[in-house]
C-alpha positions as CSV (number, residue, x, y, z in Angstrom):
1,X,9.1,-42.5,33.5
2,X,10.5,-40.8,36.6
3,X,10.0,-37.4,36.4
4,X,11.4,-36.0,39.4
5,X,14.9,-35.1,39.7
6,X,17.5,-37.9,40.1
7,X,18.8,-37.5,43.2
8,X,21.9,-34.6,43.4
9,X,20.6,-33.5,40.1
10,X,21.0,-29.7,40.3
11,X,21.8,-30.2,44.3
12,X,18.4,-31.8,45.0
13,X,16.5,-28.3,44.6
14,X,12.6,-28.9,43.9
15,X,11.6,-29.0,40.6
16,X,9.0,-26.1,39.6
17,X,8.9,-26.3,35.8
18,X,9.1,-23.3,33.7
19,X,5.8,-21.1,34.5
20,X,3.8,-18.1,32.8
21,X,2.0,-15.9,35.5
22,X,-0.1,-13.0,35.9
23,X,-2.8,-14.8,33.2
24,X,-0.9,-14.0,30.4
25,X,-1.6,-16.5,27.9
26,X,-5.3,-15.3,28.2
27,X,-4.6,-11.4,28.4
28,X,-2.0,-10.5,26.6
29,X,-0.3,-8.5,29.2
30,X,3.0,-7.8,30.3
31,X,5.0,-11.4,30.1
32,X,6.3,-12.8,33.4
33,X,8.0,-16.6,33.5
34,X,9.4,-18.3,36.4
35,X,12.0,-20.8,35.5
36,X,13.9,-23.4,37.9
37,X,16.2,-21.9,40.2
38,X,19.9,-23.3,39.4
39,X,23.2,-21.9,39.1
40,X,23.2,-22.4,35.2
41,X,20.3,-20.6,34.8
42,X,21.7,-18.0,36.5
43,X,24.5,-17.4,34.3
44,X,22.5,-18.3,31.3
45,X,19.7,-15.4,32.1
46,X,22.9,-13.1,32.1
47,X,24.0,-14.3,28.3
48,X,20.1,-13.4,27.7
49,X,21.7,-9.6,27.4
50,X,23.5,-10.6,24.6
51,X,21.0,-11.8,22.0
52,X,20.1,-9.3,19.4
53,X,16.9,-6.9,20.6
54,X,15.5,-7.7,17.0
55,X,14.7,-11.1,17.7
56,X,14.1,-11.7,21.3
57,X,12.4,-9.6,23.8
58,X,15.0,-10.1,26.8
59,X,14.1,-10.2,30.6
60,X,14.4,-6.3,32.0
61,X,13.8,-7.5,35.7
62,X,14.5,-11.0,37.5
63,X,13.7,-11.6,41.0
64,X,14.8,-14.7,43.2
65,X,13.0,-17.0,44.6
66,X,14.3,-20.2,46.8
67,X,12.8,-22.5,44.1
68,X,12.9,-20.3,40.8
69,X,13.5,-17.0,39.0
70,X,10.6,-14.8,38.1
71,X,11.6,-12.8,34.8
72,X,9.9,-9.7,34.2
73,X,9.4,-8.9,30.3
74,X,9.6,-5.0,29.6
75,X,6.2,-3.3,27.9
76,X,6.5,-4.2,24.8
77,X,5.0,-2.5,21.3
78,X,1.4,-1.7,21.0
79,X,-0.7,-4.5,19.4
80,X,1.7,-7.3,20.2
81,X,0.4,-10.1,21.6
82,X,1.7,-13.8,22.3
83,X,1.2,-15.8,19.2
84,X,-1.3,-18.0,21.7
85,X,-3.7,-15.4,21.1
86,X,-3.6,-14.2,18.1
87,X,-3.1,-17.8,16.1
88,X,-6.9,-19.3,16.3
89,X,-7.4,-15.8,13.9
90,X,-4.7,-16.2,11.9
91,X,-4.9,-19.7,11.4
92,X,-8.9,-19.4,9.3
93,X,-7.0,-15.9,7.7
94,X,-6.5,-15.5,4.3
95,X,-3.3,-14.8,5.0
96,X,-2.9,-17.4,7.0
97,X,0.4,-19.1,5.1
98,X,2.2,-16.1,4.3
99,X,2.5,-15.4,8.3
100,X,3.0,-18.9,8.8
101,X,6.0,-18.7,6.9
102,X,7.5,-15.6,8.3
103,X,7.1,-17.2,11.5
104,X,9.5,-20.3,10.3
105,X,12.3,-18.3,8.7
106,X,12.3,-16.3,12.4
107,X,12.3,-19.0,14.1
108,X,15.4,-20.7,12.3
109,X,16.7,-16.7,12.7
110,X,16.5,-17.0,16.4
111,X,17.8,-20.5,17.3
112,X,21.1,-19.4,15.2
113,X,21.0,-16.1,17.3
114,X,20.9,-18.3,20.5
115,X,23.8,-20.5,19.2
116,X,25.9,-18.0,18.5
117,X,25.2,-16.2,21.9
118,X,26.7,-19.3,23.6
119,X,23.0,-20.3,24.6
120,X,22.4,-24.1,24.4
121,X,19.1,-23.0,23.3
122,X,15.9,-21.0,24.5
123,X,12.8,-22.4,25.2
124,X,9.9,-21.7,22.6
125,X,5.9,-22.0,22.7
126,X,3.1,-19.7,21.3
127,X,3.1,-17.8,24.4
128,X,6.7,-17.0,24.2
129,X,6.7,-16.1,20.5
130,X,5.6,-12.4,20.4
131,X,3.7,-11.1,17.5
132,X,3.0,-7.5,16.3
133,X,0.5,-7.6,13.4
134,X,1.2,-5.0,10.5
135,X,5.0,-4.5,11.5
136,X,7.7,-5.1,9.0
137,X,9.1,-7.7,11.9
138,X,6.4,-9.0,13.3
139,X,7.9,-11.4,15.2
140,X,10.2,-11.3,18.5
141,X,10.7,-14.4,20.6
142,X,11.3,-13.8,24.6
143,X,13.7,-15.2,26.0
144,X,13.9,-17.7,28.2
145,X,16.8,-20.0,29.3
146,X,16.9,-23.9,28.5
147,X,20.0,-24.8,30.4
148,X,20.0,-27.2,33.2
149,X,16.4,-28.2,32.7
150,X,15.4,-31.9,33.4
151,X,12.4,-34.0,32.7
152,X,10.8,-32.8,36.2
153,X,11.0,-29.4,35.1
154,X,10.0,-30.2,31.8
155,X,6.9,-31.9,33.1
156,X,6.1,-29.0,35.9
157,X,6.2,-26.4,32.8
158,X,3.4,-24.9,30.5
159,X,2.3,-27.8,28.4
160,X,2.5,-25.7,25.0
161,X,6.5,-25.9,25.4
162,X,6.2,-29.9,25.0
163,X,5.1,-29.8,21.7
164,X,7.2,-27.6,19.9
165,X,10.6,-28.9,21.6
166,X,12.8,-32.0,19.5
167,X,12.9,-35.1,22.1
168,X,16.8,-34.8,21.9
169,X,16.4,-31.0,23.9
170,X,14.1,-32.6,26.1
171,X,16.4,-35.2,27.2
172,X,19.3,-33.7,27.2
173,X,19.3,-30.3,26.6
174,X,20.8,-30.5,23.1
175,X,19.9,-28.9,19.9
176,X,21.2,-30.6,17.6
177,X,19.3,-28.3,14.5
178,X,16.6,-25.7,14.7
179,X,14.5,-27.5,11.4
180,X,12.1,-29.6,14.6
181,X,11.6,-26.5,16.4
182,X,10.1,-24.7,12.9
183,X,8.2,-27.4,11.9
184,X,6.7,-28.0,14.9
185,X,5.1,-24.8,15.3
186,X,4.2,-25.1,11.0
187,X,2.4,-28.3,12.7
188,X,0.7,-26.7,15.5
189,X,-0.3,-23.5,13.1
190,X,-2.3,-25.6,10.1
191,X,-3.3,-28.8,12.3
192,X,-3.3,-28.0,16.3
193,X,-1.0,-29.3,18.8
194,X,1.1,-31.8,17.8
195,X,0.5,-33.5,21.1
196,X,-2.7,-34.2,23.2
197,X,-5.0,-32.1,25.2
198,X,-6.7,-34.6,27.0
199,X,-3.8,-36.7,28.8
200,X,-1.9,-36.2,31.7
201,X,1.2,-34.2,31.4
202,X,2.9,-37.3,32.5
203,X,1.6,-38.7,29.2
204,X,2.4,-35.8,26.9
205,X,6.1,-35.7,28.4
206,X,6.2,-39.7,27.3
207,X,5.1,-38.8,24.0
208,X,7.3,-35.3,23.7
209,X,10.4,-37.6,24.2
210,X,9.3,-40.4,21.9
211,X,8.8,-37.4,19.0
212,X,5.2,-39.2,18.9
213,X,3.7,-35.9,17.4
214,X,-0.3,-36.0,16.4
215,X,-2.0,-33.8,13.9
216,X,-0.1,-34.9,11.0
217,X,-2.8,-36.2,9.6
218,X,-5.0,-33.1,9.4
219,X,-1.9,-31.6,8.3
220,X,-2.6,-31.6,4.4
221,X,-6.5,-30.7,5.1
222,X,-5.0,-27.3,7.1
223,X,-3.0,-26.2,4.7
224,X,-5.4,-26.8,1.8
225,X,-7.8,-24.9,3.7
226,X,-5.5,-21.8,3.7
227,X,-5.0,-21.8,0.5
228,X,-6.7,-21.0,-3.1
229,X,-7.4,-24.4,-4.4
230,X,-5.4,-23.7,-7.7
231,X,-2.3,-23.8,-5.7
232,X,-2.7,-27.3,-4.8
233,X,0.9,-28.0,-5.9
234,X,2.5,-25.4,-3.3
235,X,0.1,-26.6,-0.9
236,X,1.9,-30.1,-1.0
237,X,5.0,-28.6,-1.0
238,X,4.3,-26.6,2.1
239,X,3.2,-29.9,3.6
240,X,6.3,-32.4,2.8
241,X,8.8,-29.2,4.2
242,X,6.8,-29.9,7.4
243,X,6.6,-33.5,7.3
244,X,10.4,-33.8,6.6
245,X,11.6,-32.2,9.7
246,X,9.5,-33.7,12.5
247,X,11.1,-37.0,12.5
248,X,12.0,-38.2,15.7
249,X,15.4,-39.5,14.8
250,X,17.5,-36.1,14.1
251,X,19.4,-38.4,11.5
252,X,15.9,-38.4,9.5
253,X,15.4,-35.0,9.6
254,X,15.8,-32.3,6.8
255,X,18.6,-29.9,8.2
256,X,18.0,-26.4,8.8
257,X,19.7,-25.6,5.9
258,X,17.7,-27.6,3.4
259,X,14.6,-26.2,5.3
260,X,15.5,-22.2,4.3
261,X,15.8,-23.4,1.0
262,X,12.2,-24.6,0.9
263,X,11.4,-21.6,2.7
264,X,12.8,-19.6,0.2
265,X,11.2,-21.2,-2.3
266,X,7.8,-20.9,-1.1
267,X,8.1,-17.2,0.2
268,X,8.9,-16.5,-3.6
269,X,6.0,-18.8,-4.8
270,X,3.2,-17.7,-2.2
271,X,3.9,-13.7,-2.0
272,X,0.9,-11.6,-1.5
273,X,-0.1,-10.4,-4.7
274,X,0.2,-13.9,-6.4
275,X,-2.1,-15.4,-3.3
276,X,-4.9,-11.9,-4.3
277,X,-4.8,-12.5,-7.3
278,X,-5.6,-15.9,-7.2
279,X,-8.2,-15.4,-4.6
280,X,-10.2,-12.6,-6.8
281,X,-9.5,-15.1,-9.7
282,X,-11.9,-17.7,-7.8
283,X,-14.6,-15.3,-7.1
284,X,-13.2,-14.6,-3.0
285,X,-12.2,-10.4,-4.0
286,X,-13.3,-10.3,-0.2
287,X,-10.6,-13.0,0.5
288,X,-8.0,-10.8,-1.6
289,X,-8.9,-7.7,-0.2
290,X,-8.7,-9.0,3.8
291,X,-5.0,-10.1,2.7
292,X,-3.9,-7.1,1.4
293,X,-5.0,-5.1,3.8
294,X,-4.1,-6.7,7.0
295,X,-0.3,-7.9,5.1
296,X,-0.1,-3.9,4.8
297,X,3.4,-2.9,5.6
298,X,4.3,-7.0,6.3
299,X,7.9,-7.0,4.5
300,X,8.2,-7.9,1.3
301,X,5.8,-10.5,1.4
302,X,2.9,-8.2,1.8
303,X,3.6,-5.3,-0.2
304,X,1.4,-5.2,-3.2
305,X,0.0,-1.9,-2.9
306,X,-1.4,-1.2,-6.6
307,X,-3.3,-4.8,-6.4
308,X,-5.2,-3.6,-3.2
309,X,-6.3,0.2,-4.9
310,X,-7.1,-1.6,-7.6
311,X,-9.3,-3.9,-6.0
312,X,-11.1,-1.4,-3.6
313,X,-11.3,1.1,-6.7
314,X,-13.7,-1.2,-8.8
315,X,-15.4,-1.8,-5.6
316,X,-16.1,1.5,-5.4
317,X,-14.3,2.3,-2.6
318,X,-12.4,5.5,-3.6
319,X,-11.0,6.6,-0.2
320,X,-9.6,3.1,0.4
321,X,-7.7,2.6,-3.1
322,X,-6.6,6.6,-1.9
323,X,-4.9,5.0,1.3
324,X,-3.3,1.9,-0.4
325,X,-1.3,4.1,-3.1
326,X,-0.7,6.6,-0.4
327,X,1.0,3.6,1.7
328,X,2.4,2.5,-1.4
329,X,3.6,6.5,-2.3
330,X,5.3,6.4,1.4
331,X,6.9,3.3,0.5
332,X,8.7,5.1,-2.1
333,X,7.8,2.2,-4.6
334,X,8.5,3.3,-8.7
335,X,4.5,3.2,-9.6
336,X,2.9,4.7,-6.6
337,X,3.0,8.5,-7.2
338,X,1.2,7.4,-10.8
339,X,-1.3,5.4,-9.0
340,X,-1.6,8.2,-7.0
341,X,-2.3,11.0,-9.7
342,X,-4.6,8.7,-11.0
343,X,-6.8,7.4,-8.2
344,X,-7.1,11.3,-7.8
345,X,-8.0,12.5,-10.8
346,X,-10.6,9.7,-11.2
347,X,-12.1,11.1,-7.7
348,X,-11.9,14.3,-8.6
349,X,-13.9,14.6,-12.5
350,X,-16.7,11.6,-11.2
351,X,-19.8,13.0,-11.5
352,X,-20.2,13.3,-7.5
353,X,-16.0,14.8,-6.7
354,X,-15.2,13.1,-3.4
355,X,-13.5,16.6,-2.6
356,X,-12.9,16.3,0.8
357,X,-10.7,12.9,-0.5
358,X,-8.7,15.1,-3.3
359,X,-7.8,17.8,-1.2
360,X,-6.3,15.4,1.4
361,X,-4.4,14.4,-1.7
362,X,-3.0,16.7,-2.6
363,X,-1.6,17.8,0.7
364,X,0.4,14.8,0.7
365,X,1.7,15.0,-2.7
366,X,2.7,18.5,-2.1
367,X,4.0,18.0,1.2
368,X,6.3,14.9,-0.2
369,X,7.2,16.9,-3.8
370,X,7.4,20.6,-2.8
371,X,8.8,22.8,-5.4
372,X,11.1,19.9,-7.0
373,X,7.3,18.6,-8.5
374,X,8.2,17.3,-11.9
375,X,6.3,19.8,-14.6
376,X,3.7,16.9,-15.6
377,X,2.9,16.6,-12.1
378,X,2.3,20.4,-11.4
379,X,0.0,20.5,-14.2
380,X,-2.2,17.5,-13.4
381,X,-2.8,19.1,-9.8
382,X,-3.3,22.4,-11.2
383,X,-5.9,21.2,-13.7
384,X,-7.4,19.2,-10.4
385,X,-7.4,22.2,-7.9
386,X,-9.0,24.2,-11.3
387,X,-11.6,22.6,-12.6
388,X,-12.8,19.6,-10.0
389,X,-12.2,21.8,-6.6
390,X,-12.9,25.6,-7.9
391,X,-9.2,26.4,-6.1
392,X,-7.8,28.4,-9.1
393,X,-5.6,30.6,-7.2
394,X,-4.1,27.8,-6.0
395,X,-3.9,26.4,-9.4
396,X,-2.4,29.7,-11.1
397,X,0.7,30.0,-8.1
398,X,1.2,26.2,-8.8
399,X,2.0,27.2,-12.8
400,X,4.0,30.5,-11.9
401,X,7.6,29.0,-12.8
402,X,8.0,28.2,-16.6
403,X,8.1,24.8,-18.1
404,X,11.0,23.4,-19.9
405,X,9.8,21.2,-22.4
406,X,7.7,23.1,-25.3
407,X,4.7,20.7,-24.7
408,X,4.4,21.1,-21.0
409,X,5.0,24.9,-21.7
410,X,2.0,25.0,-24.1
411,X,-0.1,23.4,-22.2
412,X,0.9,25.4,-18.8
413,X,0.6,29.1,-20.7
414,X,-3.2,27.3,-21.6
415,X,-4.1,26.4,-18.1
416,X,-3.4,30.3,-17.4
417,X,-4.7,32.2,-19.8
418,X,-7.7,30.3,-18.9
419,X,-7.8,31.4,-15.6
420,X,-6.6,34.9,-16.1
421,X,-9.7,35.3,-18.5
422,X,-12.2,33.9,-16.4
423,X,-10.2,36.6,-13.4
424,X,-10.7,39.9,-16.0
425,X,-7.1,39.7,-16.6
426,X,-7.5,40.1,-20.4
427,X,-4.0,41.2,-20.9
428,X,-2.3,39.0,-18.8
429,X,-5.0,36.1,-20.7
430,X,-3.9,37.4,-24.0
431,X,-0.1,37.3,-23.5
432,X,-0.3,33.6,-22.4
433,X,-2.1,32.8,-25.3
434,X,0.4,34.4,-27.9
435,X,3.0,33.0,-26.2
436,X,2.0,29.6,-26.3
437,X,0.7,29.8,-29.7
438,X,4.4,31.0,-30.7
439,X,5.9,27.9,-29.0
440,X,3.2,25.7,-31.4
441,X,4.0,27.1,-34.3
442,X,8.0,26.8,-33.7
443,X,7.8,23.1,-33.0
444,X,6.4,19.6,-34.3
445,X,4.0,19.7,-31.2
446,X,1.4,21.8,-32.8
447,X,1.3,19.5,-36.2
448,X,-0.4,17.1,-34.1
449,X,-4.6,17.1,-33.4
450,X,-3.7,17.4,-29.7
451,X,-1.9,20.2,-30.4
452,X,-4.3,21.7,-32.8
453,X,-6.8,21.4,-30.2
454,X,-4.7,23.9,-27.8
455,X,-4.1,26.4,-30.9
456,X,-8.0,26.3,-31.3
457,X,-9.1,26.7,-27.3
458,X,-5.9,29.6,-26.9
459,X,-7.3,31.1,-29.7
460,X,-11.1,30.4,-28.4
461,X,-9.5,32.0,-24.8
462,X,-8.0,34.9,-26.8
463,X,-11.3,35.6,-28.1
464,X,-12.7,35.6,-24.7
465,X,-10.3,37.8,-23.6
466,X,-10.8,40.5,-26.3
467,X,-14.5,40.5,-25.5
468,X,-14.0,41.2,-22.2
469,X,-11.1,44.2,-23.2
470,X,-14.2,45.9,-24.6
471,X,-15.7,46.8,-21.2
472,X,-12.1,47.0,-19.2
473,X,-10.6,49.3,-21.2
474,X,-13.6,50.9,-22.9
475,X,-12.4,49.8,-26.3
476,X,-15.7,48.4,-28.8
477,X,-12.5,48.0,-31.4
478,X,-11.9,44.9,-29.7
479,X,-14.7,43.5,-31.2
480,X,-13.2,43.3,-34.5
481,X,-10.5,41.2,-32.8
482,X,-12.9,38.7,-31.6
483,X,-14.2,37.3,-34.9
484,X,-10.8,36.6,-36.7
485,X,-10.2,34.7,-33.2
486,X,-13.1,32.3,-32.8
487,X,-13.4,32.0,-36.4
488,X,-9.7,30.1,-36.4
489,X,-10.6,28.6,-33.1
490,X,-14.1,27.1,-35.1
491,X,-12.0,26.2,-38.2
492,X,-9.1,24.1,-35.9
493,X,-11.8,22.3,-34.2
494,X,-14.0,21.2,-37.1
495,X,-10.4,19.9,-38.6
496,X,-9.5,17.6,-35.5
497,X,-13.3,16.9,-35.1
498,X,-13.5,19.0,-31.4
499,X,-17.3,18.8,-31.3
500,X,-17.8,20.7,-28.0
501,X,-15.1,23.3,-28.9
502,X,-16.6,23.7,-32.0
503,X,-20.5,24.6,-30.5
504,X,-18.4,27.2,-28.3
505,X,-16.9,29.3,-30.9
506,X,-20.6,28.6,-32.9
507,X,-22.0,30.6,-29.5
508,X,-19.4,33.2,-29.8
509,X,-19.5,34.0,-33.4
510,X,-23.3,34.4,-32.9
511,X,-23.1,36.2,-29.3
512,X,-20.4,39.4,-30.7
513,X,-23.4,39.5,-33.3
514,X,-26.1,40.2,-31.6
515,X,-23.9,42.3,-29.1
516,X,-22.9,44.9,-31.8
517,X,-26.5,45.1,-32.5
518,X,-28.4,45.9,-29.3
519,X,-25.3,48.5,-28.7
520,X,-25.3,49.8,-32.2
521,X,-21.8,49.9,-32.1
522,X,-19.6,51.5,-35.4
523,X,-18.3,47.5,-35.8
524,X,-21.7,46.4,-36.3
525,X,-21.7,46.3,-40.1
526,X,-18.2,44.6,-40.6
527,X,-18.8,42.2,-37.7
528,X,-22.1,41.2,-38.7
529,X,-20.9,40.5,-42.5
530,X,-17.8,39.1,-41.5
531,X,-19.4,36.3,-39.3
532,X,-22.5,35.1,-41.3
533,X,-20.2,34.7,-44.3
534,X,-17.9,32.8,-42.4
535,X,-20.7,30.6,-40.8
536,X,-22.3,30.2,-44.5
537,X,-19.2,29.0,-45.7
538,X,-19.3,26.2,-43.0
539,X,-22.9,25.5,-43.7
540,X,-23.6,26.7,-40.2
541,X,-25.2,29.8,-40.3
542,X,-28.7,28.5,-39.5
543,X,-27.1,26.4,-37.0
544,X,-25.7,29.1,-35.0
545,X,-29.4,30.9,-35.1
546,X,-30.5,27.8,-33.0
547,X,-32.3,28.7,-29.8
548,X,-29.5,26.6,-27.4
549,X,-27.2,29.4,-28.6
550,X,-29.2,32.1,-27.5
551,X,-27.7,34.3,-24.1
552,X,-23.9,34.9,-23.1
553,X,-21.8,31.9,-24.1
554,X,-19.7,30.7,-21.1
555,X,-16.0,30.8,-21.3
556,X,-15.7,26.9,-21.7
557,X,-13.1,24.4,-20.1
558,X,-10.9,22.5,-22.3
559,X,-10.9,18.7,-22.4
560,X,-8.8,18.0,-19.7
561,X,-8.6,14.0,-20.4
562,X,-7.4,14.8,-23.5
563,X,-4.7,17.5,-22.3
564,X,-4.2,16.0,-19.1
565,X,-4.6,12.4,-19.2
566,X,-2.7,10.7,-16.3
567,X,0.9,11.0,-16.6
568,X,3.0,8.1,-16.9
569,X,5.6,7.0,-14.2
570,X,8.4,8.6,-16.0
571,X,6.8,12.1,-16.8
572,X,6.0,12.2,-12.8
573,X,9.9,12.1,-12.2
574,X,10.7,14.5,-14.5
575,X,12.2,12.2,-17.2
């Protein structure tokens, strides 16, 4: 094959093929291409302007040369690199076929672009194809102009162009359908070059134009390799949409149509979750988890944001499930601020908190929610700032604002009277606590155990708060008060079975005791009979004399997985 320029072809300039300089295809720096020097090409850099920045990275500089143009790509974003580089990685990666396929579907994108640009076509090769890893469009091609290019240039330029380009382009500049140009680079991804590395270029230009492509036969063994071996049957599909473009007859060839149908088909087969789960279902959650998280933020295809927390949760890796619901919170996807709450609250009551983790939380859930938090949300942070990270001011100015519904109510008029009786506020305690006692016994709410169990700890709290009346306001009445209080709170929780609510009021019943008597106060009498009655009619008067109830019972926390267990998606939004 002659594979100089016929004589008067493009007025007898030399040929210089198209050329990458400045060692890019080894550093991944700034792209610069030199392309023949003919009046088409001219004209055609200039329609370069008008291909969509989306798709193509477009020359911002071209200098003239008596044999070529130099183009001069402009900085482009950080982390991009030409897919030269960055495909011996992604061709052993777990995700692997899910780039792979992104990268066909853009590259069917682009040649339509080109077309309708009134561009015969542009040239493609992994140097030319930019990629950007974790972007939701990873892919931008740079362009570079095919008209006017003959088989001396062809054979002059980067021998990576040979192999992706149909023979019919190379002959005559035609595209007749972008389906070769797709597969072609599906071929070199899973199998290698399509053509030869150890021939001439003389040689590969013969076999470029013949369509004699190599590699087909490690084509099946590439893409099993990339993929779990249960999905053997999408594996062979992924291998006859390849096969069935690369023809070199463009009469033989699948269409570009037909091929983004397949496409389509296997994007919606081979989507990241379905290739995680498949991969922790064989044993490979290291396989599942590298996927996940390097598909993060990938489109569609690579959101599956609960699969990776769930994974790095039972892995133990709190902070890391943290980050995937946090992406999957910005994301705005339905179940992510539930994921969120939860993953949280999980961090937060462990036996080791990971506080540093929850309070970084937190600040993004308030600084996404603000005031317009819905009410089951403002009580699942404030019971996390209360009892996992000590913040209870915090907690108390979260639950300022009344509730609307009766059961959020009860439970927020709870949280405070707690905390305003652990503070000395034994007024401010005690009017939570008859006001969510009224709202109980006005609705079905307080019928149920779970709402037995608050009448018994606001009446417990109340008791609390009495006690502690005696010394603030110098009142040893109070401790009258206190027995009728704990007494109900005991007789609730031995109804609904609240074991550790029960051995509170036990403590307290005995504690006012033996406090009237050291004091000798004028209650002492009436207390004293009033209590050990009570506890004899329970059978637990010897019980409470137990040494484990001896000193100053604490003012105990409720059971918070029982009043707040993670709220479901709904009751986050406020519905």
């Amino acid at each position: 094959m002659d594979t100089q320029t016929p004589a008067g072809a493009a007025g007898g300039r030399p040929s210089t093929g198209i050329r990458f300089t400045r060692g890019e295809a080894e550093t991944g720096g700034r792209l610069r291409v030199s392309v023949p020097a003919a009046p088409s090409t001219g004209r055609a850099v200039e329609r370069l302007r008008a291909l969509p920045p989306d798709l193509f990275l477009v020359p911002g500089a071209v200098e003239e040369h008596a044999s070529h143009l130099e183009l001069g790509f402009p900085a482009e974003p950080e982390g991009t690199v030409p897919l030269a580089l960055a495909l011996p990685g992604l061709r052993g990666s777990p995700e692997s076929v899910v780039v792979a396929l992104s990268l066909a579907r853009f590259l069917l994108e682009a040649s339509q672009a080109a077309q309708e640009a009134v561009l015969p076509f542009v040239v493609c090769g992994p140097t030319l194809v930019r990629y950007t890893p974790r972007a939701a469009k990873p892919w931008r091609l740079a362009a570079v102009p095919g008209r006017g290019l003959t088989l001396g240039d062809w054979a002059r330029s980067e021998q990576e162009l040979l192999g992706w380009m149909a023979p019919e382009v190379l002959l005559s500049g035609e595209v007749r359908d972008a389906a070769y140009l797709a597969g072609a680079a599906l071929l070199h991804w899973f199998s290698g070059d399509g053509l030869p590395a150890g021939v001439t270029g003389r040689e590969r230009l013969h076999r470029a134009v013949r369509g004699r492509v190599e590699g087909t036969g490690r084509l099946a063994e590439g893409i099993v390799a990339a993929l779990p071996t249960s999905l053997s049957e999408e594996a062979g599909q992924l291998e006859r949409l390849i096969r069935e473009v690369l023809p070199p007859a463009p009469s033989r060839r699948n269409t570009a149509a037909v091929m983004e149908a397949r496409l389509t088909q296997l994007e919606q087969a081979l989507p990241a979750r379905r290739l995680a789960t498949r991969w922790e279902y064989e044993g490979r959650r290291d396989l599942a988890l590298a996927l996940l998280e390097r598909l993060s933020g990938f489109g569609p295809a690579g959101t599956a944001f609960d699969l990776e927390a769930r994974l790095r949760e039972e892995g133990g890796d709190l902070r890391g499930a943290l980050a995937a619901w946090r992406r999957s919170f910005e994301a705005g996807e339905e179940e992510a601020l539930r994921g969120l709450v939860g993953v949280l609250r999980r961090a937060a009551f462990q036996p080791l908190p990971e506080r540093a983790l929850v309070a970084e939380g937190l600040a993004v859930l308030d600084a996404r929610r603000g005031e317009e938090a819905a009410e089951a949300l403002r009580l699942s942070l404030a019971d996390i700032e209360a009892r996992a990270l000590g913040e209870k001011d915090r907690a108390a100015a979260r639950l300022q604002a009344p509730h609307q519904r009766p059961w959020n109510e009860a439970r927020r008029l709870l949280l405070l009277a707690r905390l305003l009786a652990e503070r000395g506020d034994c007024v401010g305690a005690s009017k939570r606590v008859q006001a969510g006692l009224r709202i109980l016994e006005s609705g079905p709410d307080g019928q149920h155990p779970l709402g037995r169990y608050v009448r018994a700890y606001l009446l417990l709290v109340d008791g609390v708060a009495n006690f502690g009346a005696i010394g603030t306001l110098n009142e040893p009445r109070y401790l009258a008060e206190c027995y009728p209080l704990f007494a109900g709170a005991l007789t609730e929780a031995l109804e609904i079975g609240a074991k550790a609510l029960a051995e509170a009021a036990v403590h307290w019943l005995g504690f006012i005791v033996r406090y009237a008597q050291q004091l000798a106060l004028p209650v002492t009498g009436t207390v004293k009979l009033g209590v050990e009655a009570f506890l004899q009619s329970r059978d637990l008067l010897e019980y409470a004399r137990s040494p484990r109830f001896a000193g100053m019972p604490p003012l105990p926390w409720y059971d918070g997985d029982a009043l707040f267990p993670e709220p479901s998606s709904p009751e986050l939004r406020g519905q």
